[in-house]
MIGU-752307 format. One record per residue (C-alpha): chain; residue number from 1; residue in one letter; x, y, z. Coordinates in pm, 1 decimal. Layout:
<sites>
SITE  ch    i  aa        xx        yy        zz
SITE   A  NUM   A         X         Y         Z
...
</sites>
This chain:
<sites>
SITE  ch    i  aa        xx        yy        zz
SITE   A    1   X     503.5   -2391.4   -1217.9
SITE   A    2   X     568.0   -2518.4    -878.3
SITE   A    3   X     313.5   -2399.8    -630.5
SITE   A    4   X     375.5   -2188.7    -308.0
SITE   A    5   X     356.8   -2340.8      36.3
SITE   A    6   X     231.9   -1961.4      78.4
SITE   A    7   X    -114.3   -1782.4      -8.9
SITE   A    8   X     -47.9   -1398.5     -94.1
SITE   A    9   X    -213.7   -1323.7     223.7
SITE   A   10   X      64.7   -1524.2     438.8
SITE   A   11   X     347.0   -1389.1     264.3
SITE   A   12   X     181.0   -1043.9     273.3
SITE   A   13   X     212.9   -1118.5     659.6
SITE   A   14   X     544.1   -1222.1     693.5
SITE   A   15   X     658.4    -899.7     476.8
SITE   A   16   X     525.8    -737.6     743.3
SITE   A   17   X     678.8    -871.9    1070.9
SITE   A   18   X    1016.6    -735.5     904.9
SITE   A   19   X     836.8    -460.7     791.3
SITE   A   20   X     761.4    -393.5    1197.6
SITE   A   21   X    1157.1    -441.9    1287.1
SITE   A   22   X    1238.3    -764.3    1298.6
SITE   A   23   X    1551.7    -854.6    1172.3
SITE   A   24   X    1529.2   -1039.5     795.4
SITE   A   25   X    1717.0   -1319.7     894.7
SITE   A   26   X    1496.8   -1397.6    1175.7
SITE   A   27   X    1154.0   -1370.0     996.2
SITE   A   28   X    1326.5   -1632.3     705.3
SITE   A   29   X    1439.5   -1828.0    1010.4
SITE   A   30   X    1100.1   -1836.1    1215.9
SITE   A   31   X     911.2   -1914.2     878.4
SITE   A   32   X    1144.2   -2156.3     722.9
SITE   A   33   X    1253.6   -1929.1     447.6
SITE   A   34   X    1562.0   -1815.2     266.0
SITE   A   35   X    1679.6   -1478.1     257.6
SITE   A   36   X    1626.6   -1486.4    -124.1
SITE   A   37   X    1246.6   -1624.5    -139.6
SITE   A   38   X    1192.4   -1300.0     113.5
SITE   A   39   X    1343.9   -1066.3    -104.7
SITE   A   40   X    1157.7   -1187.0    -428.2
SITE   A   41   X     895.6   -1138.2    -202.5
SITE   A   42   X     949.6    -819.6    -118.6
SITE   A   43   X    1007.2    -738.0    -480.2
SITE   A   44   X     697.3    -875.7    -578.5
SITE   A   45   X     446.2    -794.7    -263.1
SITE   A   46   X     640.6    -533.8    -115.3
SITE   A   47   X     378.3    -230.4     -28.4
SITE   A   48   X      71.6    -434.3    -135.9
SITE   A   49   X    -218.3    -519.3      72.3
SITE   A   50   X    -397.7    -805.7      95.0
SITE   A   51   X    -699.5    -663.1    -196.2
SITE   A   52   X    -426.6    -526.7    -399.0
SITE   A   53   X    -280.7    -905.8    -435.1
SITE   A   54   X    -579.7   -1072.1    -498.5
SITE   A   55   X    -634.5    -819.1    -760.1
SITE   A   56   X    -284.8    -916.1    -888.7
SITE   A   57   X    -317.6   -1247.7    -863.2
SITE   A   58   X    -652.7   -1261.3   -1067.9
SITE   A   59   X    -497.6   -1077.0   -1401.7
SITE   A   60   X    -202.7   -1342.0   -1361.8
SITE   A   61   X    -417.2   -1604.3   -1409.1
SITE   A   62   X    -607.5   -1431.0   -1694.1
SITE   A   63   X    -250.0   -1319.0   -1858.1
SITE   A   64   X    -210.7   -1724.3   -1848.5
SITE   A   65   X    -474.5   -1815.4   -2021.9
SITE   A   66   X    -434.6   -1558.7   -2319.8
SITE   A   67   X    -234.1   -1629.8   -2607.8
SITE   A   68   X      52.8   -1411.1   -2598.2
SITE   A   69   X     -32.5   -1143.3   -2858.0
SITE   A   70   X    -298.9   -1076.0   -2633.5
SITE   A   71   X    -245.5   -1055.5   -2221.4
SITE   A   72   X    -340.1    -715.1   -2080.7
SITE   A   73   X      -1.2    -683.5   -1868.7
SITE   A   74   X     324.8    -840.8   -1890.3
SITE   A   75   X     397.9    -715.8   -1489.1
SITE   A   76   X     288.4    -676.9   -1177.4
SITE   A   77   X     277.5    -326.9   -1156.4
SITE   A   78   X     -36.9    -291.8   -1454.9
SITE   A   79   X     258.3    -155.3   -1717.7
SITE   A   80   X     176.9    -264.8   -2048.9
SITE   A   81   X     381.4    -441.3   -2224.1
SITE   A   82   X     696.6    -272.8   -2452.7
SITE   A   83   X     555.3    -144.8   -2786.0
SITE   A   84   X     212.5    -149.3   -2697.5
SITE   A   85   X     -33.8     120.1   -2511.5
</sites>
């Protein structure tokens, strides 16, 4: 997987600025963005702060490294996988 030119923290930040009333189109424009990175974005960080990403961020890195039977959660939002409690 390709990585981000972003840390969670900056994108955190930039969800913000719109957050605060800029106009979307001028945030993607101002950071170099498309409107569609911003809105996966929001998808994905939308309401976090910076502690809650890191925390994210940490059990998708331990999801990687377990074999599939096996990873805690399958999403961001700590639901467990389909089938499974």
């Amino acid at each position: 997987m390709r990585q981000s030119r972003f840390t969670e923290e900056q994108i955190i930040a930039i969800l913000a600025e719109q957050e605060r009333g800029l106009k979307t189109a001028e945030v993607c424009r101002e950071h170099g963005i498309s409107p569609t990175t911003f809105y996966k974005w929001k998808a994905k960080y939308g309401g976090l702060d910076v502690s809650d990403a890191r925390k994210l961020k940490s059990l998708e890195t331990e999801n990687a490294r377990l074999p599939p039977g096996r990873r805690r959660y399958e999403d961001g939002a700590g639901r467990a996988p389909a089938g499974q409690s």
